[in-house]
C-alpha positions as CSV (number, residue, x, y, z in Angstrom):
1,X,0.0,0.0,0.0
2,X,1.4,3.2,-1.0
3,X,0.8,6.5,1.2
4,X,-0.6,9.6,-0.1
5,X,1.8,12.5,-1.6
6,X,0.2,14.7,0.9
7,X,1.8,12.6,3.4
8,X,5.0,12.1,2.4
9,X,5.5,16.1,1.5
10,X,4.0,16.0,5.1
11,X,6.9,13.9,6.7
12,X,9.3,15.7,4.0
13,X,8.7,19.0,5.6
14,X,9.5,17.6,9.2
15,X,12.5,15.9,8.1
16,X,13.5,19.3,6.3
17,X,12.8,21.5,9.5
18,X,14.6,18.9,11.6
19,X,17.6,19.3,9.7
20,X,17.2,23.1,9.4
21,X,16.9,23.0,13.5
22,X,19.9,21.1,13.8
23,X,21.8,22.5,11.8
24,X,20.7,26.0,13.5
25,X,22.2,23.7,17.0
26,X,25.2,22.6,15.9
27,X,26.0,26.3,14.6
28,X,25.2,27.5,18.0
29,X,27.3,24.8,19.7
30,X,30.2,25.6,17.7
31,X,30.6,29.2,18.2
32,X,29.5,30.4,14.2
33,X,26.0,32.4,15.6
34,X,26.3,34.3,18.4
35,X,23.2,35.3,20.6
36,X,25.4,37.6,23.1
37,X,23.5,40.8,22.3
38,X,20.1,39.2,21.2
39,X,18.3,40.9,23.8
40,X,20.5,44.2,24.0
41,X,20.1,46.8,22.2
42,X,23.5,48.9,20.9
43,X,21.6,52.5,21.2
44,X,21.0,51.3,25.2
45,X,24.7,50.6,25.6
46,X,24.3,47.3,25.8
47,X,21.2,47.4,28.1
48,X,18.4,44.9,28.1
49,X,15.5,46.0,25.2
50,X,11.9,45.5,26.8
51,X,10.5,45.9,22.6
52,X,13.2,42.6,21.8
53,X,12.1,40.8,24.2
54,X,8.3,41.3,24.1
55,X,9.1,40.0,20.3
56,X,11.3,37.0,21.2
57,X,8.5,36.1,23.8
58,X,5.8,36.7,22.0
59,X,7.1,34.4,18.8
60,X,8.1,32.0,21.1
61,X,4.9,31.3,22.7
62,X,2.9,32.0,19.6
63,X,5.4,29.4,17.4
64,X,5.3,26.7,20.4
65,X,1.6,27.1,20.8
66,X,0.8,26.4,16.7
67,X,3.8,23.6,16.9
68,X,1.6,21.9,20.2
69,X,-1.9,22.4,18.4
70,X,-0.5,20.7,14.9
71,X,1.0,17.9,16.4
72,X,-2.4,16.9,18.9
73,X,-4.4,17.2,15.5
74,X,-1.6,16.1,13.2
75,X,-2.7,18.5,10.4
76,X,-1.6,22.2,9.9
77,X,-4.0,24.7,11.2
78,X,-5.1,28.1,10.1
79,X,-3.8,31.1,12.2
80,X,-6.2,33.4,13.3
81,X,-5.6,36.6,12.2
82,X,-6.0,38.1,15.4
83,X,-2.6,36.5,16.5
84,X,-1.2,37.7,13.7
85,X,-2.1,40.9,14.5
86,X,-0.4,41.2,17.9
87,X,2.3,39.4,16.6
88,X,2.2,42.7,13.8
89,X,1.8,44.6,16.9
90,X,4.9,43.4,19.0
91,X,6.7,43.3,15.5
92,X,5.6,46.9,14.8
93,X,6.4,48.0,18.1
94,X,10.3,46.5,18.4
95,X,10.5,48.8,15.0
96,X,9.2,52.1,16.3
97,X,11.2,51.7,19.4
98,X,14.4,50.7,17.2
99,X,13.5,54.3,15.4
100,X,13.3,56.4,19.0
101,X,16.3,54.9,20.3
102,X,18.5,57.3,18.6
103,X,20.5,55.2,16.6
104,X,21.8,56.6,13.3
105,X,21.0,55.5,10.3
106,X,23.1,53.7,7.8
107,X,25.4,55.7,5.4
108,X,23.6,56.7,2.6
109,X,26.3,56.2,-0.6
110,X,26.7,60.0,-2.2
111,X,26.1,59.9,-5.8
112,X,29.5,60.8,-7.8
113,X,29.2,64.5,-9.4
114,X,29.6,64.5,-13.2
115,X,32.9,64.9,-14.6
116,X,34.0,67.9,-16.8
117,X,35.9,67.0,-19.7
């Protein structure tokens, strides 16, 4: 008996995120990313940002929630858009704080004036 494609892109997608979340481990383990300053901001001089953290947190919870719900029904669920929303909201928020934190913006390049002959 053969299973159904839906299935097996089912388990592919698993097998792909497994790998993707290993990888992601190993990386950490070895030194290549570096999550020193994931919650500190540079224009706070290294302080703790409230607006990162509220989005770490919120995508956290929200991603381990959907994660927990999909596997009890073993099917991929919608996602309100309500949660979406605050997720927009925290998201939206990190940005506007990133804005009033005073830190400059990056270099625009100067275009080159024309040359005289």
């Amino acid at each position: 008996m053969l299973a159904q494609p839906a299935v097996i892109l089912e388990y592919v997608l698993v097998l792909a995120f497994l790998a993707f979340f290993a990888l992601v481990l190993l990386m950490l383990l070895r030194g290549r990313i570096d999550l020193t300053d994931l919650l500190s901001d540079p224009g706070l001089n290294g302080k703790a940002s409230l607006s990162r953290f509220q989005l770490l947190v919120f995508t956290l919870v929200i991603g381990g929630l959907y994660l927990v719900l999909c596997i009890e029904n073993a099917q991929f669920l919608d996602i309100p858009g309500g949660v979406l929303g605050l997720l927009g909201i925290s998201g939206g928020s990190y940005l506007i704080s990133k804005n009033l934190s005073g830190n400059p913006p990056a270099p625009q390049p100067q275009p080159e004036p024309p040359k005289v002959p």
